[in-house]
Backbone bond lengths (Angstrom), bond angles and torsions (degrees), N, CA, C in turn:
res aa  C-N    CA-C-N  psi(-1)  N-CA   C-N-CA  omega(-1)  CA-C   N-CA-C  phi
1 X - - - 1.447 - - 1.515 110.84 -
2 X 1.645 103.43 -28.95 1.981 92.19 -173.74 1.086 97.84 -87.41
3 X 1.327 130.23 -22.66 1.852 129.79 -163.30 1.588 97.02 -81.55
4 X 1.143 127.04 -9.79 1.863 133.95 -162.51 1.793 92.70 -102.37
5 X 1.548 119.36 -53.54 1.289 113.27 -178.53 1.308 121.54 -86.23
6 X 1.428 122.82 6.63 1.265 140.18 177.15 1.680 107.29 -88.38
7 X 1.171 97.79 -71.57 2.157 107.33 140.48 1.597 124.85 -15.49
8 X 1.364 88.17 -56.27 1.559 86.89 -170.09 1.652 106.82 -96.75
9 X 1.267 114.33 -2.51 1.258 104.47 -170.70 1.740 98.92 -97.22
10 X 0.860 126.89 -13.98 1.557 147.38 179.04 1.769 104.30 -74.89
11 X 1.403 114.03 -26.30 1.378 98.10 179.46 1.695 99.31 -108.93
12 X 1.362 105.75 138.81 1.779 107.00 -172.60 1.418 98.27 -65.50
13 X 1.560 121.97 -52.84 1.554 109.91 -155.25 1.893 101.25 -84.63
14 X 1.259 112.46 42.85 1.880 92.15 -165.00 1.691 78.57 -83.13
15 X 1.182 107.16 179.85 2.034 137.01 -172.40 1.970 84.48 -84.55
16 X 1.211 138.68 -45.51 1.309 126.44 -132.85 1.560 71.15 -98.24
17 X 1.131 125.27 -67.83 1.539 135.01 -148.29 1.973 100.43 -44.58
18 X 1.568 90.22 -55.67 1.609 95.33 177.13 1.490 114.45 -48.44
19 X 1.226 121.86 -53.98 1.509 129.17 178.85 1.476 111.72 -45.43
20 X 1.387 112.23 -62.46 1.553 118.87 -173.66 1.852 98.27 -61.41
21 X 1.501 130.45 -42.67 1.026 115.93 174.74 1.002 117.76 -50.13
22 X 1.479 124.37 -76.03 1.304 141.51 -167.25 1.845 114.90 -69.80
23 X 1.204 111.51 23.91 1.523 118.35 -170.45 1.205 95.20 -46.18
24 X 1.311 121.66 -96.48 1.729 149.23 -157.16 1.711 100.84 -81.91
25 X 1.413 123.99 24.40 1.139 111.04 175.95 1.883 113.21 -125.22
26 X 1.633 116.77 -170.55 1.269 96.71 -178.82 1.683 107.66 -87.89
27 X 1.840 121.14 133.53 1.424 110.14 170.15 1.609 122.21 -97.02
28 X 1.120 111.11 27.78 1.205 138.55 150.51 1.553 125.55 -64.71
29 X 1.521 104.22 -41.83 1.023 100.96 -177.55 1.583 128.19 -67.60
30 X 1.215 128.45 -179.16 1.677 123.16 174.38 1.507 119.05 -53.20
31 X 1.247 113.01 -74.02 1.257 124.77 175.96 1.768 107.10 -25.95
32 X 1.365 138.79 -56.93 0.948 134.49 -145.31 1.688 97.69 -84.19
33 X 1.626 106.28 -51.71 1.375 116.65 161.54 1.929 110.47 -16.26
34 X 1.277 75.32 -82.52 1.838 94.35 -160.32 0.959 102.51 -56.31
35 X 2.005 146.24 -23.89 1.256 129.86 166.64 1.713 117.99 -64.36
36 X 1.612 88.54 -48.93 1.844 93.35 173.38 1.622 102.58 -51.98
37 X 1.222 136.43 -68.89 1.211 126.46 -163.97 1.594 114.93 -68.97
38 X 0.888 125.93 -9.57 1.380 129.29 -173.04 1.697 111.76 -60.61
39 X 1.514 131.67 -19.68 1.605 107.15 172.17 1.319 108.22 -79.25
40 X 1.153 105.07 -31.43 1.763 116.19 -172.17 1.247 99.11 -67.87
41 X 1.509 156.63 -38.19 1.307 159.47 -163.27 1.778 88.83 -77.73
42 X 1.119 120.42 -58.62 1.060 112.80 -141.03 2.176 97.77 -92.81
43 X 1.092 96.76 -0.35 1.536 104.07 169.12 1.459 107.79 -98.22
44 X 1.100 125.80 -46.67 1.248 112.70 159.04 1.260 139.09 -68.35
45 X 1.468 124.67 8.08 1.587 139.30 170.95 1.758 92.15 -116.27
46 X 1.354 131.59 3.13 1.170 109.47 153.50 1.868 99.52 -99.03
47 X 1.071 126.06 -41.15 1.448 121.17 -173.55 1.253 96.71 -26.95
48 X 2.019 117.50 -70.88 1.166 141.90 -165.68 1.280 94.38 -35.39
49 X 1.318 114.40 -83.62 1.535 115.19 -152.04 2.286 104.19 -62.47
50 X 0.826 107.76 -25.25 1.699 97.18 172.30 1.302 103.11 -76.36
51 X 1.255 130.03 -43.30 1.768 115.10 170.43 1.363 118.53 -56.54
52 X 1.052 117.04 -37.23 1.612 128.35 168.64 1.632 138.90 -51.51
53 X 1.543 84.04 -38.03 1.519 97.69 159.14 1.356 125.55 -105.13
54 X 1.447 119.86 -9.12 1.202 132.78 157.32 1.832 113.78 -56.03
55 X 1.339 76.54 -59.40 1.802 85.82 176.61 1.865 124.36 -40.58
56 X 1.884 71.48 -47.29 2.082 76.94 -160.08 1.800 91.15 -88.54
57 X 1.256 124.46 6.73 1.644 101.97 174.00 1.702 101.50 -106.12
58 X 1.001 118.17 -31.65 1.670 119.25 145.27 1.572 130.22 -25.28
59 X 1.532 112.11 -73.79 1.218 131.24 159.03 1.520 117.61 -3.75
60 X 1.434 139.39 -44.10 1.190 132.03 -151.17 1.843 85.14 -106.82
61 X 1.365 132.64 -55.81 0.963 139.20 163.89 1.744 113.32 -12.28
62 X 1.702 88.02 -68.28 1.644 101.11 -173.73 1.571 114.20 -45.33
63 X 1.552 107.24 -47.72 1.842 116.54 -162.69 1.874 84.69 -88.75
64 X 1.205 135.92 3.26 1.092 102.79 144.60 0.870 148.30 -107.56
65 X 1.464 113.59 18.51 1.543 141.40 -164.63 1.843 85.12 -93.96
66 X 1.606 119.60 -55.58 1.771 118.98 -167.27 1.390 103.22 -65.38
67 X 1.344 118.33 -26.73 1.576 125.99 -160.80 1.802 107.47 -78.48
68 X 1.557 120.78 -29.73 0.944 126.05 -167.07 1.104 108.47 -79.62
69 X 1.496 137.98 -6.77 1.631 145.18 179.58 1.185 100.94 -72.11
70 X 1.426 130.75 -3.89 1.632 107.10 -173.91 1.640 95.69 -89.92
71 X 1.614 86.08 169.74 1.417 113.40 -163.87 2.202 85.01 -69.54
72 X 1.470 128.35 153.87 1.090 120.53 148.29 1.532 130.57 -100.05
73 X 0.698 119.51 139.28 2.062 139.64 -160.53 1.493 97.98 -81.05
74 X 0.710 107.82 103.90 1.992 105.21 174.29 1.661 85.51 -74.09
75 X 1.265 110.68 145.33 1.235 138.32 152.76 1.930 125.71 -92.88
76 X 0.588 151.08 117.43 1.536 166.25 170.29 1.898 105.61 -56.01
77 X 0.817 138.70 143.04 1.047 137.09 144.18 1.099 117.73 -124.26
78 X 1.492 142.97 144.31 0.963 146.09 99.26 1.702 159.49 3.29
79 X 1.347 115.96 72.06 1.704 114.37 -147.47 1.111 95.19 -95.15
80 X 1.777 137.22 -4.19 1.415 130.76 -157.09 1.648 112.05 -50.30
81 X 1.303 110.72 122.74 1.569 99.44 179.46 2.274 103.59 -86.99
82 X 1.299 89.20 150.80 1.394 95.63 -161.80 1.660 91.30 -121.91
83 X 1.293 117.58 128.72 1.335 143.70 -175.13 1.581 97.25 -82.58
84 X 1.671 103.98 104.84 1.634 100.06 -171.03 2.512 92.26 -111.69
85 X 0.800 97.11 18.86 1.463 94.05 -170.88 2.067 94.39 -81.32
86 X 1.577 95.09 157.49 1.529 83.69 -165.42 2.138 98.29 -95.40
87 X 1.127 82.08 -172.61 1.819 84.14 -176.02 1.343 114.95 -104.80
88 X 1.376 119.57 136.03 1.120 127.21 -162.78 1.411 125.47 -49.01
89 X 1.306 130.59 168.58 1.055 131.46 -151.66 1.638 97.84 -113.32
90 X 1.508 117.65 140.25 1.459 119.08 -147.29 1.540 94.30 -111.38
91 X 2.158 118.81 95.60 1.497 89.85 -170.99 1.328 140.23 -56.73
92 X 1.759 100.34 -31.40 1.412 98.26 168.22 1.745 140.82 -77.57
93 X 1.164 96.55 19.82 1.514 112.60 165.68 1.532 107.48 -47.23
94 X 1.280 134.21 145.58 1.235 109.83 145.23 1.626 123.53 -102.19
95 X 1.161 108.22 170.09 1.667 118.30 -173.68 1.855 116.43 -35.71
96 X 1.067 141.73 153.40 1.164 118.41 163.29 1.684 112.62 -87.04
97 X 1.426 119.83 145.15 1.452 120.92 -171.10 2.034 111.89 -51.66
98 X 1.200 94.73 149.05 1.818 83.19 161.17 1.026 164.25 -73.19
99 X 0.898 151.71 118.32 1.598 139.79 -134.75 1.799 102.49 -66.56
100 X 1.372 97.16 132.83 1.384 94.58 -171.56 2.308 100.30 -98.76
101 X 1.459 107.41 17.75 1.716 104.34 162.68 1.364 98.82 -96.96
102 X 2.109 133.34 -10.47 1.360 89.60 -173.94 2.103 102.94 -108.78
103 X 0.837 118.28 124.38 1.632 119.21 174.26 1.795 112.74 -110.04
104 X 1.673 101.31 48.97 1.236 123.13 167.51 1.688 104.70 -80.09
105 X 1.333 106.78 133.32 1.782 111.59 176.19 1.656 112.45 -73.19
106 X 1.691 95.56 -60.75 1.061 118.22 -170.89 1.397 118.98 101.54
107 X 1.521 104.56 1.77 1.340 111.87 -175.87 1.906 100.34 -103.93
108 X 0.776 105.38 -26.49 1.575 113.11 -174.04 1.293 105.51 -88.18
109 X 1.606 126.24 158.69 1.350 130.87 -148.18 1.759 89.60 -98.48
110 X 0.755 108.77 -67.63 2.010 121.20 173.11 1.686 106.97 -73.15
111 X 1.253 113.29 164.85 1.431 116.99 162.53 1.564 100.17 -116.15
112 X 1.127 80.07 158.83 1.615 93.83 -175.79 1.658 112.04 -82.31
113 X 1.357 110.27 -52.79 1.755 138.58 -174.14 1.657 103.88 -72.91
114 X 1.571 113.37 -37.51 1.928 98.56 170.06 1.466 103.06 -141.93
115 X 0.925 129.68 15.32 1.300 114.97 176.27 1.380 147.96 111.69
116 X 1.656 93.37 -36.36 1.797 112.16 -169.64 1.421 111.14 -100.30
117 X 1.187 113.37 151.33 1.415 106.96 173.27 1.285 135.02 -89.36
């Protein structure tokens, strides 16, 4: 019997513990409420929260189950291979003339007209 109310007095929400507290007082009041109701509160805010995450890891599944009714679009591609090599070089071309902005020697360490050497 002492090892049972020693037990029970150790858990806040037990039925006996509340009684012996609340003997001579009002059980009307809150406190007594919210201990009595307290496993049930707290089983139903776990229900909640496992449906909740059940729900929202579901969720993406679901909208792709409505999403898959559409018609699908064939796309076309294009395989044409495209000749990117450049075109030969024409010997009798002649040179193009020289640019008459650069009056670099090439013999001098600096240029005078831009700068670089």
């Amino acid at each position: 019997m002492a090892g049972s109310l020693i037990n029970e007095w150790s858990n806040v929400v037990s039925e006996e513990r509340n009684e012996i507290v609340f003997e001579n007082r009002n059980k009307s009041y809150g406190a007594f409420v919210i201990r009595r109701e307290y496993p049930r509160t707290v089983m139903i805010a776990l229900i909640s929260t496992a449906s909740a995450i059940i729900l929202i890891s579901i969720t993406p599944k679901i909208i792709e189950l409505f999403k898959h009714n559409k018609e699908e679009v064939a796309v076309v591609i294009d395989n044409t291979q495209i000749d990117l090599t450049p075109p030969p070089v024409d010997p009798t071309e002649p040179p193009p003339p020289p640019s008459s902005a650069s009056t670099c020697d090439g013999n001098s360490k600096i240029c005078a007209s831009c700068g670089r050497g």
